[in-house]
C-alpha positions as CSV (number, residue, x, y, z in Angstrom):
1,X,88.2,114.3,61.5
2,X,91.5,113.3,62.2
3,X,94.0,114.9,59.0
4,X,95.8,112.4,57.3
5,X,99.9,112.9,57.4
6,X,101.5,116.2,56.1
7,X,100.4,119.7,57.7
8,X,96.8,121.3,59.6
9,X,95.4,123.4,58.1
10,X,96.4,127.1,59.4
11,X,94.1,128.7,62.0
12,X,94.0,132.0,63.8
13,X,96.1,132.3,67.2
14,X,92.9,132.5,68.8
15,X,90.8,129.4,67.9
16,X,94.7,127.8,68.0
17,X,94.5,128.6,71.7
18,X,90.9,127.4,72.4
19,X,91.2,124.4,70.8
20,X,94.6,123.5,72.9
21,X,92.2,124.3,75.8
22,X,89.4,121.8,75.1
23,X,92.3,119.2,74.2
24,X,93.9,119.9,77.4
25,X,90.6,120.0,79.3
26,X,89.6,116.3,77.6
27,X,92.5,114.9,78.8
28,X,92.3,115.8,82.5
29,X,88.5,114.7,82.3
30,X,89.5,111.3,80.9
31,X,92.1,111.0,83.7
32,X,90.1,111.8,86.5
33,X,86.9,110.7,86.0
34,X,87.1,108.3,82.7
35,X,85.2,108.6,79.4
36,X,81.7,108.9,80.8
37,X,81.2,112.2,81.8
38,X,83.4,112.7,78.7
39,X,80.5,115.1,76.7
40,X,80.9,118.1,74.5
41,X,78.7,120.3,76.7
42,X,80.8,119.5,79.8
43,X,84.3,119.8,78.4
44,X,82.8,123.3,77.1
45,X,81.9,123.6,80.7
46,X,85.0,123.0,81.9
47,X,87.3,124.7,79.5
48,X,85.7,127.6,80.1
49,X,84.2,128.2,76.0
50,X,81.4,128.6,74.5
51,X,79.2,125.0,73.3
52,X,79.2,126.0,70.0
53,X,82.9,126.4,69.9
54,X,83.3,123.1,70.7
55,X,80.7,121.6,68.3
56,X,82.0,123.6,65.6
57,X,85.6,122.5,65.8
58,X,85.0,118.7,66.9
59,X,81.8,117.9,65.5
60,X,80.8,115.4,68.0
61,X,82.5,113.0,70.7
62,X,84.2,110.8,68.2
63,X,85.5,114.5,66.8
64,X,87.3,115.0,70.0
65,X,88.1,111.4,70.8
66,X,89.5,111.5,67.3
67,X,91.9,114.8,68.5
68,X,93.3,113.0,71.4
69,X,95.0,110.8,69.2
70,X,95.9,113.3,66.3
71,X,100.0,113.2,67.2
72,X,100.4,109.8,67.9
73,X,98.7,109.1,64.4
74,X,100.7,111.7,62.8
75,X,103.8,109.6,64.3
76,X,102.4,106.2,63.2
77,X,101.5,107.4,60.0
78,X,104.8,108.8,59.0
79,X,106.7,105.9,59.9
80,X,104.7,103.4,57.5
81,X,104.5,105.8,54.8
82,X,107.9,107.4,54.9
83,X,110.0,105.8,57.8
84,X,112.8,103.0,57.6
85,X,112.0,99.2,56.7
86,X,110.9,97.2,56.9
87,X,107.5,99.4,58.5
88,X,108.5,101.9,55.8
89,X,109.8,102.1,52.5
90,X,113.0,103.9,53.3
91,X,112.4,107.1,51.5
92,X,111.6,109.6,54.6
93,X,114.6,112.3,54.9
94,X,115.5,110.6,58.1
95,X,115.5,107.0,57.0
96,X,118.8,104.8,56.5
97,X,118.7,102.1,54.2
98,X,121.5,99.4,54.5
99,X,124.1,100.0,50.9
100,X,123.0,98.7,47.6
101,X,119.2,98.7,49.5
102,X,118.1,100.1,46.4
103,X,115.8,97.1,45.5
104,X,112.0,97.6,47.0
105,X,111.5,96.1,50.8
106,X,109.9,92.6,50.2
107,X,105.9,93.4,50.5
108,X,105.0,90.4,52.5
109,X,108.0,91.5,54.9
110,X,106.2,95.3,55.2
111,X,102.8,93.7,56.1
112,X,103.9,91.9,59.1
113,X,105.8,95.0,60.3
114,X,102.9,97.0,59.3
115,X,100.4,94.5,61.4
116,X,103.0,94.5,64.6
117,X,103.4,98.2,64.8
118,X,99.5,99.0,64.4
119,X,98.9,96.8,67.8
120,X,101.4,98.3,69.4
121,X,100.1,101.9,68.6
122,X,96.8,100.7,69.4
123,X,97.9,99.2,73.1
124,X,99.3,102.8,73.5
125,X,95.6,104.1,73.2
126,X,93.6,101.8,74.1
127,X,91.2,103.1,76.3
128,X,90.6,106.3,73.9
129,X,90.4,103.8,70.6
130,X,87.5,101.4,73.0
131,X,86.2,105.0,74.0
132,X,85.9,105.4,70.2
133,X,83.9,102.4,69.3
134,X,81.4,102.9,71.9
135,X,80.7,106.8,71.0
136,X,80.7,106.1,67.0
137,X,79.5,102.4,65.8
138,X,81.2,103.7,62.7
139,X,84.5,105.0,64.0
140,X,86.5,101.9,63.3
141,X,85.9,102.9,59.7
142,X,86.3,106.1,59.6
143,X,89.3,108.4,60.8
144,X,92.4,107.3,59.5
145,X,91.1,103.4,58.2
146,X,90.7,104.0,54.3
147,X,94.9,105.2,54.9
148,X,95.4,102.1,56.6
149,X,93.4,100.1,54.0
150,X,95.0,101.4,51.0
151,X,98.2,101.2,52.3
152,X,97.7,97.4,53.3
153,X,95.6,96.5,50.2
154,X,98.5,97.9,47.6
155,X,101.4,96.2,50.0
156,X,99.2,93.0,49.6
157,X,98.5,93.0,45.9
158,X,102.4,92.7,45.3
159,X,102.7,89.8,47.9
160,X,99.7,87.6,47.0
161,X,99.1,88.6,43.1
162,X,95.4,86.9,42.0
163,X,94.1,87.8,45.2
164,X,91.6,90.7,46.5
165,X,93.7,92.5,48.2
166,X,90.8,95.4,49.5
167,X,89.2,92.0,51.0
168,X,92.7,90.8,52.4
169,X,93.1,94.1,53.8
170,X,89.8,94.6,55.6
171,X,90.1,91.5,57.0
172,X,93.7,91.8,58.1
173,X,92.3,95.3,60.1
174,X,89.3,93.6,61.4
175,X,91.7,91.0,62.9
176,X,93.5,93.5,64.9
177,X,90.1,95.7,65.8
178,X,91.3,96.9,69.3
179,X,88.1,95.1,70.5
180,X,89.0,91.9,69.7
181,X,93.0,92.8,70.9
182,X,91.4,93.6,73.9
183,X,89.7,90.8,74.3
184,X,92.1,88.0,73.3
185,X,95.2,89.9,75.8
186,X,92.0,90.2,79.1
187,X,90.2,87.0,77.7
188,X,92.4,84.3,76.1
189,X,95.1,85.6,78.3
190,X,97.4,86.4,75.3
191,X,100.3,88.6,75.1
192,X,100.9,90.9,72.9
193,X,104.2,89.6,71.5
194,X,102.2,86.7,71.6
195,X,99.4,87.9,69.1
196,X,102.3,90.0,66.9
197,X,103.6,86.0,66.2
198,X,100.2,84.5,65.4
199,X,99.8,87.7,63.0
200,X,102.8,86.8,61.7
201,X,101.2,83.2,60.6
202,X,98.2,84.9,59.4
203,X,100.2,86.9,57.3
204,X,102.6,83.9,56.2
205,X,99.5,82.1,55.2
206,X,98.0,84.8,53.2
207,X,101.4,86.1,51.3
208,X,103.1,82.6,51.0
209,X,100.3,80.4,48.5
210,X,101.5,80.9,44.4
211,X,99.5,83.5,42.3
212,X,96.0,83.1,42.0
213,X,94.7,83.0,37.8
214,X,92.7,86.1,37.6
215,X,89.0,86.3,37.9
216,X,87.1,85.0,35.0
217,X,83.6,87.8,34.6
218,X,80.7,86.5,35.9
219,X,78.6,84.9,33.3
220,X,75.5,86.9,32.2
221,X,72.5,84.8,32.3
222,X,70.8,84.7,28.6
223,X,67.7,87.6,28.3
């Protein structure tokens, strides 16, 4: 589900062109009549291709849910891991880092940006990525999350040294679950430049206490 930067794999012209076709097909289905008529079998239907076609290329609704989303992840995705700062490191071919930028972007600095440009690629999708939860209880966690996790978790290990930074980082992605964004913007009547500031604080108050002494082992008890 869902490849992970750099290339797809190649495929005949002729799956190529079916799978353009159930993509294309989704789409209009989700326009018109919203996500629940929004089934394998129909979009097979519809598209005009054999069932087993579409279950052999998407696996299952999160599959093609996941699909929907493929180029605007490919987009986000690239401009965290290769694009300018401070988002990106500044190494991508089209990146333009200020002179004597040589020194590494300030990690604390890259996880605010990082925070503030995944809500705003999740406003952009929202009703696909709450279409996603509700097909998938595991969704959130899958597709591209263990690339967001590492990504955050090695960021966060430079800023906040003593920490866990895998715990720092799930809970830093669990913050801005599109559920809960959803919820505080329709709910609590927040903006979203409004929640990109208080993920700022949550950030600041994370990155900003001294380095932690590391973890003394866990006692055995005696046998």
């Amino acid at each position: 589900m869902l490849p992970l930067l750099g290339q797809a794999p190649p495929e005949r012209a002729d799956a190529a062109r079916n799978r353009q076709k159930i993509i294309e097909c989704a789409e209009r289905m989700l326009a018109e009549c919203g996500g629940h008529q929004l089934s394998l079998d129909e979009v097979a239907r519809v598209a005009g291709v054999g069932v087993g076609t579409v279950y052999r290329r998407f696996g299952d609704r999160a599959g093609l849910l996941f699909a929907l989303v493929e180029d605007s992840e490919r987009r986000f995705q690239e401009s965290f891991m290769t694009g300018p700062p401070p988002l990106g490191p500044g190494t991508g071919p089209s990146s333009s880092l200020s002179p004597g930028a040589g020194a590494e972007v300030d990690p604390q600095a890259r996880v605010a940006a990082f925070m503030h440009a995944l809500l705003d690629h999740q406003a952009g999708l929202e009703k696909l990525l709450l279409l996603l939860e509700k097909s998938s209880p595991d969704a959130r966690f899958s597709g591209p999350y263990p690339l967001y996790h590492t990504h955050l978790a090695t960021l966060l290990a430079k800023a906040r040294p003593g920490a866990d930074p895998h715990f720092l980082a799930d809970a830093l992605l669990s913050s801005a679950a599109v559920t809960l964004v959803t919820f505080l913007r329709t709910r609590r009547a927040l903006t979203l430049d409004q929640i990109k500031s208080r993920f700022t604080d949550l950030v600041l108050s994370i990155c900003a206490g001294p380095p932690l002494p590391a973890e003394e082992p866990t006692a055995q008890p005696p046998r």
